[in-house]
N, C-alpha and C positions, 0 to 999 in steps of 0.2 A: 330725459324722463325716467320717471324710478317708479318702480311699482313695489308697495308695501301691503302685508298683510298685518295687522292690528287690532288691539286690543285699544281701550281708555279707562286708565283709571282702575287700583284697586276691583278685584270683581267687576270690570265693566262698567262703574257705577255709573261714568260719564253718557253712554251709549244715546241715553235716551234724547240727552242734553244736544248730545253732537248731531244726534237724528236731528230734533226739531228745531236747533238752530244752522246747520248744515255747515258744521263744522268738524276736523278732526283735535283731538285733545291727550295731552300728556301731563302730569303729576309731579309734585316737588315737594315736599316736607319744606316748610316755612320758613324751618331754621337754614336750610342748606340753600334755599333759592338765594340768596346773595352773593354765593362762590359762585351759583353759576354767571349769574350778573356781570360778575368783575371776570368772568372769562378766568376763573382761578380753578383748574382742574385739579391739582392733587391737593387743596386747600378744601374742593368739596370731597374728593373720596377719601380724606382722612377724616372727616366731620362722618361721611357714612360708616367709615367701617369704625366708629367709636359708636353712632347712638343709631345706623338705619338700621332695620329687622324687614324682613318681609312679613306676609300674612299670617305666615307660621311660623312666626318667631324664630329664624334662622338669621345672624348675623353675615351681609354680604359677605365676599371674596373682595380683594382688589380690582380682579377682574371686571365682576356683578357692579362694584360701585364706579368702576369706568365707565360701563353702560348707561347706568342711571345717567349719568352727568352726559350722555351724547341726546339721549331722546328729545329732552327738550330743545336742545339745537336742531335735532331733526326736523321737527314737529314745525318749530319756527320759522323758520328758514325754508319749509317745503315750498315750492312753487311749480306749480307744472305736472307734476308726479298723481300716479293713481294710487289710490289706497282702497282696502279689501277687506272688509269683515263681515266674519260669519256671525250670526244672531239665531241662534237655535238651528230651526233648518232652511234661513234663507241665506244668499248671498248676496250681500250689499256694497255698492262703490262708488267711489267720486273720483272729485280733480283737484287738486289745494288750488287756491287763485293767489294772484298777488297782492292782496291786499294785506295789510301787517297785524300780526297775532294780538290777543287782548290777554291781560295778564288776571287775574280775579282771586281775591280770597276765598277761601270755602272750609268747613268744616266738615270732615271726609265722615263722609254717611256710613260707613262700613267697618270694620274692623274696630280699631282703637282710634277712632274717630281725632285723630290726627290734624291740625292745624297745616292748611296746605297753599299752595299755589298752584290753581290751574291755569294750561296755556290751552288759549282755543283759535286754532287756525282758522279764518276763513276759507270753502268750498265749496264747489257745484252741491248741489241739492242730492241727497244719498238717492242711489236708484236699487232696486232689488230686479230691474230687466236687462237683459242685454240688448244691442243694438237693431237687432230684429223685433224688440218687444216681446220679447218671451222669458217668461219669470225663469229667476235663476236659483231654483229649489237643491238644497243640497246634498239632497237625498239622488237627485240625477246626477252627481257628476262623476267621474271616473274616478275609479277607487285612486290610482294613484295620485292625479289631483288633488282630492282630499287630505292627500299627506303633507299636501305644501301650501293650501290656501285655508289654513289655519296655523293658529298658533297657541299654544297656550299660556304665550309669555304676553308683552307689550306691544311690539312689535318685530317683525325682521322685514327686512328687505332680498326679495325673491331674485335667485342669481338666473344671468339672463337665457337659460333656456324656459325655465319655470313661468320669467317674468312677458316672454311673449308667449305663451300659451293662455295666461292670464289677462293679457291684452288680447286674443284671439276670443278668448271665451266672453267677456263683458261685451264685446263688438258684434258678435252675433257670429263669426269666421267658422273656416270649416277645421275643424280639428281631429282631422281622420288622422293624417301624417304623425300627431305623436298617440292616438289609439292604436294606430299599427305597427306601434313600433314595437319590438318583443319582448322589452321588460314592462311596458305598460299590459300586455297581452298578458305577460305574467303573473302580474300583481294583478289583473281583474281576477284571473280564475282561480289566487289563492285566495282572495277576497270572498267571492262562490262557492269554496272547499269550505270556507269557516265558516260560513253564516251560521251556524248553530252554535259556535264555541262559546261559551259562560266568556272567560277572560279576553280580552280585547290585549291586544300589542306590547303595549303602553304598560299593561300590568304583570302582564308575564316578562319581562324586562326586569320589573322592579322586581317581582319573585326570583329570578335569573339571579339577580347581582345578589340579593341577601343571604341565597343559598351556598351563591360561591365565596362571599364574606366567609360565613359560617363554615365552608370546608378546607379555606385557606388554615382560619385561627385553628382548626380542629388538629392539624397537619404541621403546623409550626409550635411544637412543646421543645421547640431547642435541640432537637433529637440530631445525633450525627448519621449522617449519610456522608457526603463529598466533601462538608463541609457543614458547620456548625448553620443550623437555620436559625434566623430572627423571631423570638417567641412575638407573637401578636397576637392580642385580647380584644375580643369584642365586648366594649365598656358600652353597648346600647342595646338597651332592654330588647328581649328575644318580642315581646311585642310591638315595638316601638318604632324596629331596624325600619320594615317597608313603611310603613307613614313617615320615617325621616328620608327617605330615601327619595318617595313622590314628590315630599314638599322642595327637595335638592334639585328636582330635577324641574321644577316650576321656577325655583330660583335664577336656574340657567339658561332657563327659558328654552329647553329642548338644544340648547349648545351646549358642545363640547368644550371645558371648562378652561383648555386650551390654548384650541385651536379656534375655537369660534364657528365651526363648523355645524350644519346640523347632525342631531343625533336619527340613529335610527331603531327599531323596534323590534325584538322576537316575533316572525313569521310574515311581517312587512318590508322586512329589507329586502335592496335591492344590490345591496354591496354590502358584506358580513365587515368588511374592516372597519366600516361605520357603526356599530353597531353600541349599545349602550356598554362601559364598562368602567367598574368604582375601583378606583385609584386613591390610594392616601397620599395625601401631600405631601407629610416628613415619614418618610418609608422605611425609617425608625421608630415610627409611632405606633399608634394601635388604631383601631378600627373606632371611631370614637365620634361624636361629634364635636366640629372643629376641623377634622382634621380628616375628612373626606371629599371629593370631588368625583363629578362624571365624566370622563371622556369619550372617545371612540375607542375600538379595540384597538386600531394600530398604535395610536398614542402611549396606550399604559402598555406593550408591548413592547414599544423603545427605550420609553421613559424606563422601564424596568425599575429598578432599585435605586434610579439614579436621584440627584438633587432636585427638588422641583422647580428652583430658580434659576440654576443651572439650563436645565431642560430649554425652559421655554426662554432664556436668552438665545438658545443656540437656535430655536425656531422662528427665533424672530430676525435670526441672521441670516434662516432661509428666506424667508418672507422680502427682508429688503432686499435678497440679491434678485430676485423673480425683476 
């Protein structure tokens, strides 16, 4: 069993649909649903990264268009697994069943109203209680829960300390053992300290990274010090940087561009090396869009100056030695 928190569809559009048919649902652009058909994975991410855009007009990653092309296998293929979405301020959940997904044309109601393929899994019927019958409002739940049983992308799937606390909470279970643990202790009473702060996490992040854009290029005019520095120019507009930045990071759907990791936030972390930080790809280039991504701090830390492709071969040869 997997337990997913989720989104459906552009803006959610699917939600209502999934409510009242009690299903879960994922999106395809029309053109691309036959790569994934024939099981042709870099046949569909070369089709994205030539004509897909997100909501804001940002042309995927590689990476981004590898994702697209896993959801709908997700989606399909769930069986068994609980899934988790938030709907304003409630919490809602099911169970995928085995029965097999329907494929359906639709004319996406939102955006650039896009010629699509949705898939709708059959599912247990959404419930907004937990197993005591007690409504699962989400304004009650632990601040650091909060951090994980939402998303702002499509979906992720919850690593398993997260995903049995999420099974604990839908069941009705006692969930003192991770309230008393000291970084949950933590995060409630930074959560307490803020309640009046104007900027939320999420945005002081995004200020965070623009600033330090901005102090990088100010600092690299080529000047010698140790050693000649790489002049790098910020080619996007001084109002433009944080609303590309937001929409970058809705792209990554809150991951690490990476490592696939989640990201974490100015004054909600719980470990600083996770922490949001903008990385250029060709580390020859400039500040530009195209040619930015988000990571965690360790990452553009190691990564340093180095190759990008480079890079994440050599982490992927961490990854298969594990």
């Amino acid at each position: 069993m997997k337990v997913y928190i989720a989104n459906f569809g552009r803006e959610n559009f699917a939600w209502p649909d999934c409510l009242g048919r009690s299903t879960i649902a994922t999106i395809n652009d029309l053109a691309a649903q036959g790569f994934w058909e024939r099981g042709d994975r870099e046949g569909y991410i070369q089709h994205r990264l030539r004509y897909g855009t997100t909501a804001s007009g940002i042309m995927p990653t590689r990476p981004v268009a590898s994702r697209w092309f896993n959801l709908m296998t997700i989606v399909a293929e769930s069986v068994g697994d609980i899934w988790i979405h938030r709907e304003k301020e409630q919490l809602w959940w099911t169970t995928s069943l085995v029965r097999s997904p329907t494929f359906e044309s639709l004319k996406e109601p939102v955006g650039d109203r896009r010629d699509l393929i949705i898939c709708h899994k059959p599912c247990e019927p959404w419930s907004n209680v937990n197993g005591k019958g007690n409504r699962l409002d989400w304004g009650g739940l632990h601040p650091r829960a909060q951090d994980f049983l939402f998303t702002e992308g499509t979906l992720q799937q919850l690593k398993p300390g997260n995903a049995e606390y999420g099974l604990a909470l839908i069941g009705g279970g006692d969930l003192s053992r991770w309230h008393g643990l000291p970084e949950w202790k933590a995060k409630a009473s930074r959560k307490k300290a803020s309640a009046g702060v104007t900027f939320n996490a999420r945005q002081k992040s995004i200020a965070y990274m623009a600033m330090v854009a901005k102090g990088t290029v100010a600092a690299s005019n080529g000047q010698q010090v140790l050693r000649t520095v790489k002049n790098k120019d910020l080619q996007i507009p001084d109002g433009q940087l944080e609303p590309y930045l937001k929409a970058l990071l809705e792209l990554q759907e809150d991951l690490c561009a990476v490592t696939g990791l989640k990201l974490q936030f100015h004054g909600d972390e719980d470990d600083k090396e996770m922490l949001c930080s903008l990385d250029r790809i060709d580390s020859d280039g400039h500040y530009e869009i195209g040619n930015l991504q988000i990571v965690c701090r360790f990452v553009n830390r190691w990564k340093s100056d180095g190759d990008d492709r480079e890079f994440r071969r050599l982490m992927e040869l961490v990854r298969s030695a594990q």
